[in-house]
C-alpha positions as CSV (number, residue, x, y, z in Angstrom):
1,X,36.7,2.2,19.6
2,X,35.1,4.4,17.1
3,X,33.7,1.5,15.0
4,X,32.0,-0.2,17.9
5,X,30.2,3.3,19.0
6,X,29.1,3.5,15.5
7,X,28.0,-0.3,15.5
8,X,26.5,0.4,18.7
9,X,24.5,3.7,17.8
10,X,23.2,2.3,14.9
11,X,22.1,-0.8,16.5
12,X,20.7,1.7,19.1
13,X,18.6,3.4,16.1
14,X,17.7,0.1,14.4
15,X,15.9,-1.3,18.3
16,X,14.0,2.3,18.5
17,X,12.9,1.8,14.6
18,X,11.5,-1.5,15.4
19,X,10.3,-0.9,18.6
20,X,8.4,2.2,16.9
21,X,6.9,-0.1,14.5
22,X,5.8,-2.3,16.8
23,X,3.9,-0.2,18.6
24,X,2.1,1.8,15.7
25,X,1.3,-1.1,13.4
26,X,-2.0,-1.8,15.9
27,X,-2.9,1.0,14.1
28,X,-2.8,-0.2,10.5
29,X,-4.7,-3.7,11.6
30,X,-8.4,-2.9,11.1
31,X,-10.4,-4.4,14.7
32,X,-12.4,-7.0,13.0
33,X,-13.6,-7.9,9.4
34,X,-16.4,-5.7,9.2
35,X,-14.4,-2.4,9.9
36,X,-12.0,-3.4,7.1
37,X,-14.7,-4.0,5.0
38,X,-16.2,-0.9,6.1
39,X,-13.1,1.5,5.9
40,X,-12.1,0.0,2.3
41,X,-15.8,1.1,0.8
42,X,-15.3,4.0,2.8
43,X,-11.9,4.6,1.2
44,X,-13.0,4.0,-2.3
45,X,-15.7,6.8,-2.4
46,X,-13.0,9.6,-0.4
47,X,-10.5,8.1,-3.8
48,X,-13.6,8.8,-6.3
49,X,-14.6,11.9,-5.1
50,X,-11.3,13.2,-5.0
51,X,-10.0,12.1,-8.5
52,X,-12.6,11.3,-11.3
53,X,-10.0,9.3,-13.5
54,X,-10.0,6.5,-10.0
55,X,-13.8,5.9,-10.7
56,X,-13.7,6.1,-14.6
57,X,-10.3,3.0,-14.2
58,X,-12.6,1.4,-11.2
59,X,-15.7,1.0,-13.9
60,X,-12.8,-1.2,-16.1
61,X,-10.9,-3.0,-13.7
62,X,-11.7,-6.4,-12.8
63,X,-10.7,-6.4,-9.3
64,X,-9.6,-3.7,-6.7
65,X,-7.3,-3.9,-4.2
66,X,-7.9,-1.2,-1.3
67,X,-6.0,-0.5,1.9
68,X,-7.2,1.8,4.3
69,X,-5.2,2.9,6.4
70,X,-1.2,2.3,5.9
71,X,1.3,3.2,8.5
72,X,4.5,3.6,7.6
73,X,7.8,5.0,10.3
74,X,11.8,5.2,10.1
75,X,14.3,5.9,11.5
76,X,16.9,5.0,9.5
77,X,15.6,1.7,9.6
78,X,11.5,1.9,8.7
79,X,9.1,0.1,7.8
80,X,5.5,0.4,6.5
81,X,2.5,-2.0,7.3
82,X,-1.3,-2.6,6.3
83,X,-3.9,-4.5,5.7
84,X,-6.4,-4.9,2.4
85,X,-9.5,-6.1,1.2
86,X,-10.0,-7.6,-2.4
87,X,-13.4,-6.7,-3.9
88,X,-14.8,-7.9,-7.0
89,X,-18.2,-6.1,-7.9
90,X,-17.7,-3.7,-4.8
91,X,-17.8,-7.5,-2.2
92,X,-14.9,-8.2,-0.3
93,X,-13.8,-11.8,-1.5
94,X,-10.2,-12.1,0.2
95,X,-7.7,-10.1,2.3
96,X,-4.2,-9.1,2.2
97,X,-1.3,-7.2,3.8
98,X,1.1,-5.0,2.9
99,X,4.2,-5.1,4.2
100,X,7.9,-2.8,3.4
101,X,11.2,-2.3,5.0
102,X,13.1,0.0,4.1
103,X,17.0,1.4,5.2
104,X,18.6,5.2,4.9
105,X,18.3,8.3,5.9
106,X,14.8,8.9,6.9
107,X,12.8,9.9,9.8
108,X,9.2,9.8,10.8
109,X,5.5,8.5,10.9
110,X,2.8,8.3,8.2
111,X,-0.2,7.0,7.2
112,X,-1.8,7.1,3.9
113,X,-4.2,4.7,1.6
114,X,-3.9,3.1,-1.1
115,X,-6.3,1.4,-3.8
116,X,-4.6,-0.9,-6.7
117,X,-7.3,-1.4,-9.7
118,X,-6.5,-5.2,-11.2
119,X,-7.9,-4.5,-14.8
120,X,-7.1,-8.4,-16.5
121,X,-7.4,-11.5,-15.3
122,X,-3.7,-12.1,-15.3
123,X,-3.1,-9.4,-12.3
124,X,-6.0,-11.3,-10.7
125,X,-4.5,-14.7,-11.1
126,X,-1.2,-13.9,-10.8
127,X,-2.4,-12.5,-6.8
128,X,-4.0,-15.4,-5.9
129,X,-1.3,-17.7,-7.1
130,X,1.9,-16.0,-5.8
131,X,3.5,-16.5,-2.5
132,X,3.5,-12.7,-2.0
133,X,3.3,-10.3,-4.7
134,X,6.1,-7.7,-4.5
135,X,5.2,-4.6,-6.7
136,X,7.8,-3.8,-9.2
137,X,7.7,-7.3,-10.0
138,X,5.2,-9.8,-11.9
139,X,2.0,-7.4,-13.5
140,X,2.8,-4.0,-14.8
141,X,2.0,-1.6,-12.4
142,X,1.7,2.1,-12.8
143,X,1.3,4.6,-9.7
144,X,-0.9,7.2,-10.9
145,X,-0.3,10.9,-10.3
146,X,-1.2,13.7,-11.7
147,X,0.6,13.9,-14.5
148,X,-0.3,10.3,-15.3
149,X,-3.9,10.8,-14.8
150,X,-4.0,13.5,-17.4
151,X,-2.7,11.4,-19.8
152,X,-5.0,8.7,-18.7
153,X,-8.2,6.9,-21.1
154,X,-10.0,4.4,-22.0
155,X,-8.0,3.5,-25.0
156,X,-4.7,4.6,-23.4
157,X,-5.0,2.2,-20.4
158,X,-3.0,-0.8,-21.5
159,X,-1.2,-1.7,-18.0
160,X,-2.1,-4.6,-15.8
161,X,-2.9,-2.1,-12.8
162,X,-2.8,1.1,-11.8
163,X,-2.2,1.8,-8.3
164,X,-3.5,5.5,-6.2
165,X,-1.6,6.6,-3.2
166,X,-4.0,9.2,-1.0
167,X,-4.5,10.6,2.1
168,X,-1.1,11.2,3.9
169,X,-1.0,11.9,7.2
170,X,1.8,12.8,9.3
171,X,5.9,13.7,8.6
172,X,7.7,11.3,6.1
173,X,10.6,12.6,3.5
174,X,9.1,10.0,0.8
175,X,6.2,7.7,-0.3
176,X,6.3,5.0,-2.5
177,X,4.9,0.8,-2.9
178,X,8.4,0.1,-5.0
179,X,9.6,-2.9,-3.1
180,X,6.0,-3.4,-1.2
181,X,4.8,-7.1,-0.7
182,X,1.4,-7.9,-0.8
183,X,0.3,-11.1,0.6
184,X,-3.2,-13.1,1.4
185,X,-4.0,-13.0,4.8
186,X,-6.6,-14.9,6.6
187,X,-9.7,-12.8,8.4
């Protein structure tokens, strides 16, 4: 009897997690193009003014990748959920989600941005090709924090992208895009 009450708490956790998600992920879905479009500029210049090695990489990189407004809840079961404009020469010229799942001990809601910088034309191509690029696999990608942006310059940058996570919001024991997909979307 124990195992089924376990079973049925944790199915019990796993309906509430989705059901969670479900109803926050309006949230992360910009209302039309334009806002997207809007919010991602906007999002860029908070990144820039924030941290000056974002706009030195942005000045190399041949694309950028921005997302707005992520939302990402657990409990146990969580998720996280987005969506992204691709601009080349600061014009949007496709769009894109990102999506994660995620399972283990964890519990709450957050939102936060986040702006990948393609800086070769193999990161570009190998985004428009894929089915669904999942980070931590395909292009080299580096998550810069502090300690990474010190170390950052124009002759040390030798990655395929480097990826900024900003602006949290809300309650969440961790933050990462390991394991994110990223997929083209139509607007």
């Amino acid at each position: 009897m124990n195992n089924i009450g376990n079973t049925l708490r944790n199915l019990l956790l796993g309906a509430v997690a989705t059901f969670s998600l479900i109803g926050i992920s309006n949230y992360a879905v910009a209302a039309t193009t334009e806002d997207l479009n809007k919010d991602a500029l906007q999002t860029l210049q908070t990144l820039y003014k924030s941290n000056p090695v974002a706009k030195s990489i942005s000045e190399r990189a041949t694309e950028i990748l921005v997302f707005p407004n992520i939302v990402k809840a657990g409990l146990v079961f969580g998720g996280a959920y987005g969506e992204g404009v691709l601009l080349k020469d600061s014009k949007p010229v496709d769009y894109y989600n990102s999506v994660s799942a995620s399972f283990g001990w964890q519990a709450g809601v957050q939102s936060y941005c986040y702006v990948v910088f393609l800086m070769n034309e193999k990161a570009v191509r190998y985004l428009a090709k894929s089915k669904g690029w999942e980070i931590g696999v395909g292009p080299t990608v580096v998550v810069v924090n502090e300690g990474v942006a010190k170390n950052l310059s124009s002759t040390t940058m030798k990655d395929d992208a480097y990826a900024f996570i900003f602006d949290q919001k809300g309650l969440m024991a961790s933050l990462s895009i390991e394991g994110t997909k990223i997929s083209r979307i139509n607007r």
